[in-house]
LUMVEXVEX-86188 format. One record per atom (N, C-alpha, C, O): x negated, y, z negated. Coordinates in steps of 0.2 Angstrom, whole numbers, padded with zeros to 4 digits, always signed. Layout:
XYZ
...
***
This chain:
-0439+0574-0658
-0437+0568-0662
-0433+0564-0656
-0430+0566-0652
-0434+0556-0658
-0432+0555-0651
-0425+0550-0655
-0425+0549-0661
-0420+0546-0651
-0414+0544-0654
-0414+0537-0649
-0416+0536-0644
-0412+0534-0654
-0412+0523-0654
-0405+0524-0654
-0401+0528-0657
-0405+0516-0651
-0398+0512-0656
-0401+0507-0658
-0404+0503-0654
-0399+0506-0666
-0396+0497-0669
-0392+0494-0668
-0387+0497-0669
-0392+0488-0667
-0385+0483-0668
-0386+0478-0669
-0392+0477-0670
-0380+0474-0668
-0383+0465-0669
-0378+0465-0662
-0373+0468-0660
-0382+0460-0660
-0377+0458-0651
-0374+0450-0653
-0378+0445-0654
-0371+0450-0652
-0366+0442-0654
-0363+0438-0646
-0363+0440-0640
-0360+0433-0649
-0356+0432-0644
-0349+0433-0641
-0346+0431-0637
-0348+0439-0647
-0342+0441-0647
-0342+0450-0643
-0337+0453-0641
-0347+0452-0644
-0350+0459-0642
-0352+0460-0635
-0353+0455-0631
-0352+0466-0632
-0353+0467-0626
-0363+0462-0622
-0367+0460-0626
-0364+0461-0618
-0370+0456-0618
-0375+0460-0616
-0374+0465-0613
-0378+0458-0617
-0386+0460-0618
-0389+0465-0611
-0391+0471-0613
-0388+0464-0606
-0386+0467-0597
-0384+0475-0599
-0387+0480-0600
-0378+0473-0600
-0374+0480-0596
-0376+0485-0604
-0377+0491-0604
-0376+0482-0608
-0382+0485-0616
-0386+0488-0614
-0385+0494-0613
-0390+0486-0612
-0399+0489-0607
-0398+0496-0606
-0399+0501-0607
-0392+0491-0600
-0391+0498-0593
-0387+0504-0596
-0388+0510-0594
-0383+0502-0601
-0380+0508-0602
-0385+0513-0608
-0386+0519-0608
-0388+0509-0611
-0392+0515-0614
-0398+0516-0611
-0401+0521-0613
-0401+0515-0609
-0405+0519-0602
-0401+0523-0599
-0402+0529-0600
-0396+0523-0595
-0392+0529-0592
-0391+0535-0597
-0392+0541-0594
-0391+0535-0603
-0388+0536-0607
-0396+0540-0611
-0396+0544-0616
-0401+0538-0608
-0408+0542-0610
-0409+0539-0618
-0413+0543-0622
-0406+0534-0620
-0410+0531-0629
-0415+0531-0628
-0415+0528-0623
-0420+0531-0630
-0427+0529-0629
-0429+0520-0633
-0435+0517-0632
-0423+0517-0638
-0425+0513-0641
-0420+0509-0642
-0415+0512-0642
-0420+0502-0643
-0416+0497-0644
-0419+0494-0650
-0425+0492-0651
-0415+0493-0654
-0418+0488-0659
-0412+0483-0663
-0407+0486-0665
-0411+0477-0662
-0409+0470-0663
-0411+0466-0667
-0416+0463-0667
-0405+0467-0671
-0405+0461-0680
-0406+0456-0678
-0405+0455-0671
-0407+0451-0682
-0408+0444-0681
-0406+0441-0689
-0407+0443-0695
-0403+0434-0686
-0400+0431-0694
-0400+0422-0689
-0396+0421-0685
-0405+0417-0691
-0405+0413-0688
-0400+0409-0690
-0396+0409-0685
-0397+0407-0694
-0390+0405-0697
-0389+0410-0706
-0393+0413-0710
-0381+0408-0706
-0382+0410-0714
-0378+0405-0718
-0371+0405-0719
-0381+0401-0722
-0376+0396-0727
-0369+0396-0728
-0367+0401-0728
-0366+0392-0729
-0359+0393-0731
-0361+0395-0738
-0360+0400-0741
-0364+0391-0741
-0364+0391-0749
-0371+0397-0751
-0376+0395-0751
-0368+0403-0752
-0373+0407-0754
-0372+0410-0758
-0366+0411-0759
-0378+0414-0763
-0378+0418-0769
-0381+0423-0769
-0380+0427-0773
-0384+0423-0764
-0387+0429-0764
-0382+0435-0760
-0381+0435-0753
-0380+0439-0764
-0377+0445-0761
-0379+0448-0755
-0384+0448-0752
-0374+0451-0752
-0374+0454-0746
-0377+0462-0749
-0375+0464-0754
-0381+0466-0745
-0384+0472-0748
-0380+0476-0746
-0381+0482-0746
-0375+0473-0742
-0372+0481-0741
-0364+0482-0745
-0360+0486-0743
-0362+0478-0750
-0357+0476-0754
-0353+0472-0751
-0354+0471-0745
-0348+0467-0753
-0342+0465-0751
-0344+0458-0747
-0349+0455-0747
-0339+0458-0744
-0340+0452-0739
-0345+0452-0735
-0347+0458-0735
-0348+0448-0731
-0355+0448-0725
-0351+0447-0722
-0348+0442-0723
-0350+0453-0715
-0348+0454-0710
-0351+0446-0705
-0356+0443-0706
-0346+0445-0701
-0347+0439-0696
-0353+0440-0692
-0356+0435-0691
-0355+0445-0689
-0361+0445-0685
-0364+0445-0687
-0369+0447-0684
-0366+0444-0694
-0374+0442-0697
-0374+0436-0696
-0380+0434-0698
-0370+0431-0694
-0372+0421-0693
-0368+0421-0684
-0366+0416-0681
-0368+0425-0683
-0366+0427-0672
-0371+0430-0669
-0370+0431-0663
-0378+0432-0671
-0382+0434-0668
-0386+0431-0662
-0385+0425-0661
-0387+0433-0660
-0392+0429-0653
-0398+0430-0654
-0400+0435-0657
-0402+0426-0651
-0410+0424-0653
-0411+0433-0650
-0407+0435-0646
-0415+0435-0655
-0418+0442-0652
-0423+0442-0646
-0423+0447-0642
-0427+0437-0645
-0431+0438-0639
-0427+0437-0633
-0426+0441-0629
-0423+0430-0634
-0418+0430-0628
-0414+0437-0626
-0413+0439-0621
-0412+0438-0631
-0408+0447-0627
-0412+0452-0625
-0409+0455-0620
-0417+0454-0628
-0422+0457-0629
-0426+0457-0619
-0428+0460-0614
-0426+0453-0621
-0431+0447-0613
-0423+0450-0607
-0423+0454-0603
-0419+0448-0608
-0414+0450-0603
-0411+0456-0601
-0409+0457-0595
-0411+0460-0606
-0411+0468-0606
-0418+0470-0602
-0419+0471-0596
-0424+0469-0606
-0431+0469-0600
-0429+0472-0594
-0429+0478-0592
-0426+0467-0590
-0424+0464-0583
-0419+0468-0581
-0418+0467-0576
-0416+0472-0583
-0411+0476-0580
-0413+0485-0583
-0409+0489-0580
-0418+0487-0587
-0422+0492-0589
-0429+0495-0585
-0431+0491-0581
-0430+0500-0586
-0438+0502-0584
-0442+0506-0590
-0448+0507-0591
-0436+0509-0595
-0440+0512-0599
-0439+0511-0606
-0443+0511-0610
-0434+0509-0608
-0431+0508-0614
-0436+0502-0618
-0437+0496-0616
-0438+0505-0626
-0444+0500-0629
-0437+0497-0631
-0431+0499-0632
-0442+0490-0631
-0436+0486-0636
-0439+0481-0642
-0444+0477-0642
-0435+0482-0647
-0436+0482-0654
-0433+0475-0658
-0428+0473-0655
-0435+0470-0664
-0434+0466-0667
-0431+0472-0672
-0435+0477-0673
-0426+0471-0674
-0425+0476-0679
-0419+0474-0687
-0415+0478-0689
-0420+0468-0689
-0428+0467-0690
-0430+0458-0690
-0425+0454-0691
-0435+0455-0688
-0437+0449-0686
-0440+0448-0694
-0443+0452-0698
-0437+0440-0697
-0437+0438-0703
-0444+0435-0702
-0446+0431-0699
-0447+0438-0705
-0454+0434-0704
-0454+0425-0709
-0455+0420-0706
-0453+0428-0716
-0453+0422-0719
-0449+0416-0717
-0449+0410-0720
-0446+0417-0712
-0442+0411-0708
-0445+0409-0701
-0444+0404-0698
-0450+0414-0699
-0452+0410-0691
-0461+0408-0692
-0464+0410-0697
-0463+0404-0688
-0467+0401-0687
-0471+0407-0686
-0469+0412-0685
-0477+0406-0685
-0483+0414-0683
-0485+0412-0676
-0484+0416-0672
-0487+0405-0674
-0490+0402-0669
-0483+0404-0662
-0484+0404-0656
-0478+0405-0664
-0470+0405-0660
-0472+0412-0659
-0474+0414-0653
-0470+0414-0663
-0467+0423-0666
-0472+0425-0661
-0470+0429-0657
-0479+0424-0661
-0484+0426-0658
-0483+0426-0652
-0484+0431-0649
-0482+0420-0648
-0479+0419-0640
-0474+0423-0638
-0473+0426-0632
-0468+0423-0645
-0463+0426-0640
-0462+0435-0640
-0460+0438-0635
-0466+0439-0646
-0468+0444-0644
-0473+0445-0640
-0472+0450-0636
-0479+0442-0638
-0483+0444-0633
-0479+0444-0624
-0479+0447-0619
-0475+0438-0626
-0470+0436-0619
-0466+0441-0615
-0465+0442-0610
-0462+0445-0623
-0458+0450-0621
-0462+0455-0618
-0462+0458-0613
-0467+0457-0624
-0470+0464-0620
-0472+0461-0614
-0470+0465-0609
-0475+0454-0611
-0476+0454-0604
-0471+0457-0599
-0472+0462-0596
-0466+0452-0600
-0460+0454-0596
-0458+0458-0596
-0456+0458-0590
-0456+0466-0600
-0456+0472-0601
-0461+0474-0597
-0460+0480-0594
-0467+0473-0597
-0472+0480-0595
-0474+0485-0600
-0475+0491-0599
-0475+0479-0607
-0478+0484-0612
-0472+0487-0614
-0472+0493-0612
-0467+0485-0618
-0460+0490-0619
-0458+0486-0626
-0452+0487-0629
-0462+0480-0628
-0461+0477-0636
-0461+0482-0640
-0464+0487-0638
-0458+0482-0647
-0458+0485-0655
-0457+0479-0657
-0453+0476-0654
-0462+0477-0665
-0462+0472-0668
-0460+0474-0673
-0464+0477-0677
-0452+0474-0675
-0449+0476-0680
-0448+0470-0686
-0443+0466-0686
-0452+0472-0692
-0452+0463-0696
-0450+0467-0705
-0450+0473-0707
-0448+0461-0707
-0445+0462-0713
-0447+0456-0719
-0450+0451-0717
-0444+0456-0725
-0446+0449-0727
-0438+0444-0727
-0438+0438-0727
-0432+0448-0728
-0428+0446-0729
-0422+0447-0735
-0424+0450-0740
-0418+0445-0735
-0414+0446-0741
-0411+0438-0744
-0410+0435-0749
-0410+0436-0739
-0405+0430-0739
-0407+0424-0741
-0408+0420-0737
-0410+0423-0750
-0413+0417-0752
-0412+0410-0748
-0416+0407-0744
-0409+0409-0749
-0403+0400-0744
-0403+0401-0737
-0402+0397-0733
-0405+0407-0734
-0407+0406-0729
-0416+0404-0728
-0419+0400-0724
-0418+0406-0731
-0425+0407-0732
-0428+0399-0732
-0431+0397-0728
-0425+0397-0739
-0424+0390-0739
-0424+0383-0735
-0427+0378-0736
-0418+0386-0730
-0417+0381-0726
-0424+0382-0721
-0423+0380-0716
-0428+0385-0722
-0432+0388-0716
-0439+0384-0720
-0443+0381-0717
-0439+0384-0726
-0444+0380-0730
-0448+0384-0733
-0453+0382-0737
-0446+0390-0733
-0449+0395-0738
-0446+0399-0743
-0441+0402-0744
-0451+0398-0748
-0450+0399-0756
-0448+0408-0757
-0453+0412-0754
-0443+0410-0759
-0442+0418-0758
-0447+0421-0763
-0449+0426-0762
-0449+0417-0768
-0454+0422-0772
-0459+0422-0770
-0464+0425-0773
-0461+0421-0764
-0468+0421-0763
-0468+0423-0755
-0473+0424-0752
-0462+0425-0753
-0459+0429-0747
-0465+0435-0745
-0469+0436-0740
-0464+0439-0750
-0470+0445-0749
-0477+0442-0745
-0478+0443-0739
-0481+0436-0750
-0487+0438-0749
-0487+0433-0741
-0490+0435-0736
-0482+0427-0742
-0481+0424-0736
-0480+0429-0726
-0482+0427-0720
-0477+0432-0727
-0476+0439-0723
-0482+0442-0722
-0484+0440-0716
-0486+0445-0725
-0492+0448-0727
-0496+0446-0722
-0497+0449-0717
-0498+0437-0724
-0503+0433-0720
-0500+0428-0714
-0504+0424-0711
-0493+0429-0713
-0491+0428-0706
-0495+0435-0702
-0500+0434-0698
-0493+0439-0704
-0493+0447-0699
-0500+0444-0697
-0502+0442-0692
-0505+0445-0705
-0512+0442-0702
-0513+0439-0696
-0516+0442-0692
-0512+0433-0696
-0511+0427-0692
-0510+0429-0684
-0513+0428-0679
-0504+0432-0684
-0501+0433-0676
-0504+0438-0674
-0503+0440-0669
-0508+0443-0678
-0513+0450-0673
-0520+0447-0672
-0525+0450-0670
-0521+0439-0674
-0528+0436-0674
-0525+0432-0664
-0527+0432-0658
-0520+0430-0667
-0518+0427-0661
-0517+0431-0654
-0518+0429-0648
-0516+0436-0656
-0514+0443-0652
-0521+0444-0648
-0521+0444-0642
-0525+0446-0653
-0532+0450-0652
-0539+0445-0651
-0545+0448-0650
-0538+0439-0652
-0545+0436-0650
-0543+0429-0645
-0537+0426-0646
-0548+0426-0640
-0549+0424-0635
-0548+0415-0640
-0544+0411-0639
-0553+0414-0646
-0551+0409-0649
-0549+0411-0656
-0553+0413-0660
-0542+0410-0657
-0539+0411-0664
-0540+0407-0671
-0541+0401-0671
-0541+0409-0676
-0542+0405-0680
-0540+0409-0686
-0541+0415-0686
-0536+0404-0691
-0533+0406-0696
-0534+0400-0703
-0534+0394-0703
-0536+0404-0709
-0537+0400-0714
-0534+0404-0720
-0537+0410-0721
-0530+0403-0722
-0526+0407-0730
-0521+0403-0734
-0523+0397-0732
-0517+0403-0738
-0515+0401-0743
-0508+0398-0740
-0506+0392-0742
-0503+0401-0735
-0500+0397-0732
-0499+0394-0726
-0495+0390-0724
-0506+0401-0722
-0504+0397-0714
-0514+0395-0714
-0519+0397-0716
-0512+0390-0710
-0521+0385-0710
-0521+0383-0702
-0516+0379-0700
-0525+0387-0698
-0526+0383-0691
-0532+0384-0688
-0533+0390-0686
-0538+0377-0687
-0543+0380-0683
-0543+0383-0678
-0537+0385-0677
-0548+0384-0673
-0548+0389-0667
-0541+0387-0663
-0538+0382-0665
-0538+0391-0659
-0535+0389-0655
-0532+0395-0648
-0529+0400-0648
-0534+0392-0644
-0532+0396-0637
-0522+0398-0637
-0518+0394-0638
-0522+0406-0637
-0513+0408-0638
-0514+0410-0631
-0519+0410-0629
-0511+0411-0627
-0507+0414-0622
-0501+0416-0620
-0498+0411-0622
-0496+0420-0617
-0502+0427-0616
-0502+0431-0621
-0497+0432-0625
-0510+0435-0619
-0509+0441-0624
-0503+0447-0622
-0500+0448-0616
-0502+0451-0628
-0499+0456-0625
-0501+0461-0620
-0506+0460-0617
-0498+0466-0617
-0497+0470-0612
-0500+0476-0616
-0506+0478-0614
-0498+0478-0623
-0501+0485-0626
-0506+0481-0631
-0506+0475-0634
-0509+0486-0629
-0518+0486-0635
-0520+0489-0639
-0520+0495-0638
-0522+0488-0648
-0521+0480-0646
-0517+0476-0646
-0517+0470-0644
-0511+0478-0649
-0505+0475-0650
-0500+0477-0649
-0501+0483-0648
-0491+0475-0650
-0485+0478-0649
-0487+0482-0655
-0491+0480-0659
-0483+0488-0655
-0484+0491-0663
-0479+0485-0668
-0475+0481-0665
-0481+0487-0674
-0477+0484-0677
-0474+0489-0682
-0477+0494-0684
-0467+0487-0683
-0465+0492-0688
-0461+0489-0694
-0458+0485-0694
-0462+0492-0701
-0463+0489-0705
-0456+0491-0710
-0455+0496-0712
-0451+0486-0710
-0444+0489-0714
-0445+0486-0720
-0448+0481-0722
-0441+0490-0725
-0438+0490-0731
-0440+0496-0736
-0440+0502-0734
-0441+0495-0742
-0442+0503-0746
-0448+0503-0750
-0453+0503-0747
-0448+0504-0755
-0455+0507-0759
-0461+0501-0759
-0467+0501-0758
-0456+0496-0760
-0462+0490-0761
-0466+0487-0754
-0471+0484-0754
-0461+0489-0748
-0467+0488-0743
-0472+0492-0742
-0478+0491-0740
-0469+0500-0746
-0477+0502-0744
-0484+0499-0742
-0486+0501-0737
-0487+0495-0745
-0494+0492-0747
-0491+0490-0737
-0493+0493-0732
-0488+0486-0737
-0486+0481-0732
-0489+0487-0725
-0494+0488-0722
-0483+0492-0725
-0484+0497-0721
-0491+0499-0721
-0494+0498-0715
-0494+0501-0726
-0500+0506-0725
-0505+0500-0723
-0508+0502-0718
-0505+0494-0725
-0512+0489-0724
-0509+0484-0716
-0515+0482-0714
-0504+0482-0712
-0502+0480-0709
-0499+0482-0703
-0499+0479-0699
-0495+0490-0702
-0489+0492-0701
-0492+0498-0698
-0496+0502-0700
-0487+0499-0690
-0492+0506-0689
-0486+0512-0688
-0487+0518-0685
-0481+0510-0692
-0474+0513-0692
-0469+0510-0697
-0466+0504-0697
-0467+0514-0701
-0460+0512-0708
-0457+0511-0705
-0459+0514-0699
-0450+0508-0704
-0443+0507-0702
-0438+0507-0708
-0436+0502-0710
-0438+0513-0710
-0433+0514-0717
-0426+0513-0714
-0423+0514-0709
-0424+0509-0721
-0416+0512-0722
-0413+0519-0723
-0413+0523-0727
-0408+0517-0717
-0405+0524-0718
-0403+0528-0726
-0398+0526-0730
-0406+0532-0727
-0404+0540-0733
-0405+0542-0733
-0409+0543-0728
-0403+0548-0735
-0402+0556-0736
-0409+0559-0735
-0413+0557-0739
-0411+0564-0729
-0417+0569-0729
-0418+0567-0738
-0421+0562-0740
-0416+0572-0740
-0419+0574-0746
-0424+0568-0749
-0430+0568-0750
-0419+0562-0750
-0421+0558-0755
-0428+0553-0748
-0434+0552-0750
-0426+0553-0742
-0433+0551-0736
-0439+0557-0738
-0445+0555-0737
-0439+0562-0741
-0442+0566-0738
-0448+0561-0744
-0452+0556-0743
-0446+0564-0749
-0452+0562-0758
-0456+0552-0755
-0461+0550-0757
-0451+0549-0751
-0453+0542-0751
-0460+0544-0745
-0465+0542-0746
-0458+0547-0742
-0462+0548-0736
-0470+0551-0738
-0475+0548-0738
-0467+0558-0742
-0474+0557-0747
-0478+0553-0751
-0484+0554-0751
-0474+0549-0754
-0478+0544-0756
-0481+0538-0751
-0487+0537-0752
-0479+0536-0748
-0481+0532-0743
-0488+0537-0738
-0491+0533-0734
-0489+0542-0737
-0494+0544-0735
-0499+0545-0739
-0505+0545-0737
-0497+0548-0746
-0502+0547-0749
-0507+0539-0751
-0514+0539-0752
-0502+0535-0752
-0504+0525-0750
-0508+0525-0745
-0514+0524-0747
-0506+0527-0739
-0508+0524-0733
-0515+0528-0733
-0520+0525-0732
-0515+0533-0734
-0522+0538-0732
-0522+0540-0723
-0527+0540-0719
-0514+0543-0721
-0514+0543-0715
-0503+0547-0716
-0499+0548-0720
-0505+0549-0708
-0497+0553-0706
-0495+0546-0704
-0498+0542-0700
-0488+0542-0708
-0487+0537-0704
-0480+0537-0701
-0476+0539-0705
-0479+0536-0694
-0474+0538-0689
-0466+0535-0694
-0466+0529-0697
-0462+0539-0694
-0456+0536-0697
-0450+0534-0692
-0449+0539-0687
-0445+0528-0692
-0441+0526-0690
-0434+0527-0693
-0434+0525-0699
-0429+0528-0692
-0424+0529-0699
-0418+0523-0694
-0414+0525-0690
-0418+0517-0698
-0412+0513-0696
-0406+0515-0700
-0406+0516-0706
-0400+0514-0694
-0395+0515-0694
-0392+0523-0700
-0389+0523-0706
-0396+0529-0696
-0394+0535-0697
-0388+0536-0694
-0387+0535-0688
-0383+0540-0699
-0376+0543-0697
-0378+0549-0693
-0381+0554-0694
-0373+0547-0687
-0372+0553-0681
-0370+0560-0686
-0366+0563-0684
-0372+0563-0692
-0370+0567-0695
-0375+0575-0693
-0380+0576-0696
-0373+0580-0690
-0375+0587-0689
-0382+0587-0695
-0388+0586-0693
-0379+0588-0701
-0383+0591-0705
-0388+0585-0708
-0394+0587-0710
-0387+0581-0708
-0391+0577-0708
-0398+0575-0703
-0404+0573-0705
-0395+0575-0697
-0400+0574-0692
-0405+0581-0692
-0411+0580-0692
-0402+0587-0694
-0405+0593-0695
-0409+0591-0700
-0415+0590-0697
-0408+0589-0705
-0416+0586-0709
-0419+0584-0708
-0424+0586-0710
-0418+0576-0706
-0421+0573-0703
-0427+0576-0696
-0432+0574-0694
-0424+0581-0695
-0428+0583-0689
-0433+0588-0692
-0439+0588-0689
-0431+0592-0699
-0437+0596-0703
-0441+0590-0705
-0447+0592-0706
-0441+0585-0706
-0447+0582-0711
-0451+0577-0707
-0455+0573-0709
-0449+0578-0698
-0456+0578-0693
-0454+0568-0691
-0457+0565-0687
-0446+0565-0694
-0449+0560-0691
-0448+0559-0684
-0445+0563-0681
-0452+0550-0682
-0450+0550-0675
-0445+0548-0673
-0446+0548-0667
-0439+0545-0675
-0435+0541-0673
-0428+0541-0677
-0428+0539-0683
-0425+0542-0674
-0416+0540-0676
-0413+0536-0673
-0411+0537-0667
-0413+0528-0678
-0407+0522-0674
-0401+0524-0676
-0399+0525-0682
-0397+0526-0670
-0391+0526-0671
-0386+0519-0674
-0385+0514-0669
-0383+0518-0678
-0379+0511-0677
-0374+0509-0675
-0369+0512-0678
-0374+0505-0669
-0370+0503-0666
-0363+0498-0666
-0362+0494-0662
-0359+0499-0670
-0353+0491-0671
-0354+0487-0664
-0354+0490-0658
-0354+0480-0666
-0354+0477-0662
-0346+0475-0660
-0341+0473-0664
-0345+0478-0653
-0340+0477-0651
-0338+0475-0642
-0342+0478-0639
-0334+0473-0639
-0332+0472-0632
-0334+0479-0629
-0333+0485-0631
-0337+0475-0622
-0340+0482-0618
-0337+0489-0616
-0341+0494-0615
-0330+0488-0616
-0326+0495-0615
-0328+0499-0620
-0331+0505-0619
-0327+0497-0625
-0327+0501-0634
-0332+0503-0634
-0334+0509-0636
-0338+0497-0633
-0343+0500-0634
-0348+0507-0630
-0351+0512-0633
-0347+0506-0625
-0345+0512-0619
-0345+0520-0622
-0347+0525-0622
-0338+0516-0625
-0336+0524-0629
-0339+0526-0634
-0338+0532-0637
-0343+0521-0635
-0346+0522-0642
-0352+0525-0643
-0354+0529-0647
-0354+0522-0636
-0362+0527-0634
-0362+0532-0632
-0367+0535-0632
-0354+0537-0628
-0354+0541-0624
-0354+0546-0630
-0355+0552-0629
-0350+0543-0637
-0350+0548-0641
-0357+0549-0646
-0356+0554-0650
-0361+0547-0646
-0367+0545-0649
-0373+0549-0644
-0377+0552-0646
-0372+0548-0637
-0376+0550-0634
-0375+0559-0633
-0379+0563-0630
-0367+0561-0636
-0366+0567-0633
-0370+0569-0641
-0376+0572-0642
-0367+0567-0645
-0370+0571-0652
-0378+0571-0652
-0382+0574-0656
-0381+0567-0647
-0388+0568-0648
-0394+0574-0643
-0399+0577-0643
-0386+0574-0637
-0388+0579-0634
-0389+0586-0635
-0392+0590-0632
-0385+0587-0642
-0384+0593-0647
-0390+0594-0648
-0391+0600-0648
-0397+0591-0649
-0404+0591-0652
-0408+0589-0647
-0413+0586-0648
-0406+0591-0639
-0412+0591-0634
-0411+0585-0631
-0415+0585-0626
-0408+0578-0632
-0410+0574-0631
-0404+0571-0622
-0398+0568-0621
-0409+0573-0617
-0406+0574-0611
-0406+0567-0605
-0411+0565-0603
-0398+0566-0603
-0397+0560-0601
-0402+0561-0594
-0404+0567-0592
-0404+0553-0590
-0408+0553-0585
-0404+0550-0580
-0398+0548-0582
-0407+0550-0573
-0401+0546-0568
-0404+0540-0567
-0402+0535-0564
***
């Protein structure tokens, strides 16, 4: 099993660089970086994790730009949208700046997409939240046409464009993986689009039953991702019986010292499970 970190990287948090560097040192295998392009003052839609919405969900930085910067200071570490709003980005964009990154990396993108939570955000972006799903659906379509063929062309219910020349393609073939976040209802999304789940973090037990249903959906083993899993002994012990690939650790977004510490304690609890730092 191999072990990630989560976080949101702000302007208030350690940057993007000495991030990189430290978890390579540090042997993670994975980075994955939220994204929240703003967030309304006046909103109604709850925060899913109770209470107040923490400030780094409207402090974010463009995920490519950080993403692209870390690249540059890395050689092995994949780096992840964790999770990129689809119902809010354009496909023809989305499509450029994932192919760009894995360029600049050397093949080292994860396309980590979701539909979102945040109606009023959605909105300001020009998209209708009830129809978020199928809207998602026929982006992804769209940006692996662009990805995968020499003249692109797209015609569906709400993205329409004839032929058109994308460049560049991606580094990996045929495409960056994509990985597919949220819970039952993306199944369909995961098994028909998605070449990896990005659940939210839950208890072995209750991951284990979802896991079988979504294989049975899919008609295939589909690799599992567990965002923002607790550093917790007996937990990772589970997780590690029921075969998935990956443990994002979650990161508090905080100044570089702290943060330091925060890795060094993350990376010791992961070394507990084989997972060995490199020079």
């Amino acid at each position: 099993m191999k072990f990630g970190i989560a976080t949101f990287i702000t302007d208030q948090g350690i940057r993007p660089a000495p991030l990189g560097k430290a978890l390579e040192e540090r042997a993670f295998d994975s980075l994955f970086i939220a994204e929240h392009s703003h967030i309304p003052v006046n909103r109604e839609s709850p925060y899913p994790g109770g209470g107040e919405l923490p400030e780094i969900y409207y402090r974010t930085l463009d995920p490519f730009v950080a993403l692209s910067a870390i690249s540059q200071v890395t050689e092995r570490l994949l780096l992840g949208t964790g999770i990129a709003l689809i119902p809010q980005r354009d496909p023809i964009l989305t499509a450029k700046e994932v192919a760009s990154l894995d360029l600049v990396s050397g093949g080292r993108a994860i396309f980590g997409i979701g539909v979102g939570w945040n109606r009023e955000e959605m909105r300001n972006h020009g998209a209708d939240p009830s129809t978020r799903g199928r809207l998602t659906d026929e982006r992804l379509r769209a940006i692996r046409e662009l990805w995968t063929k020499e003249k692109a062309e797209f015609h569906g219910e709400f993205v329409d464009f004839d032929p058109v020349f994308s460049w560049p393609k991606p580094v990996q073939q045929p495409h960056p993986p994509i990985y597919v976040g949220g819970g039952e209802a993306a199944f369909p999304r995961v098994a028909g689009l998605g070449d990896a789940w990005l659940a939210n973090s839950m208890p072995p037990d209750e991951l284990g039953p979802q896991m079988e249903r979504l294989r049975s959906l899919a008609g295939r083993d589909v690799p599992v991702t567990v965002y923002a899993a607790p550093a917790d002994p007996e937990q990772i012990e589970g997780y590690m019986a029921l075969g998935i690939e990956r443990l994002l650790f979650y990161l508090p977004t905080t100044p570089e010292d702290a943060t330091l510490k925060e890795l060094d304690r993350l990376a010791d609890v992961a070394r507990r499970y084989g997972h060995t730092a490199r020079s």
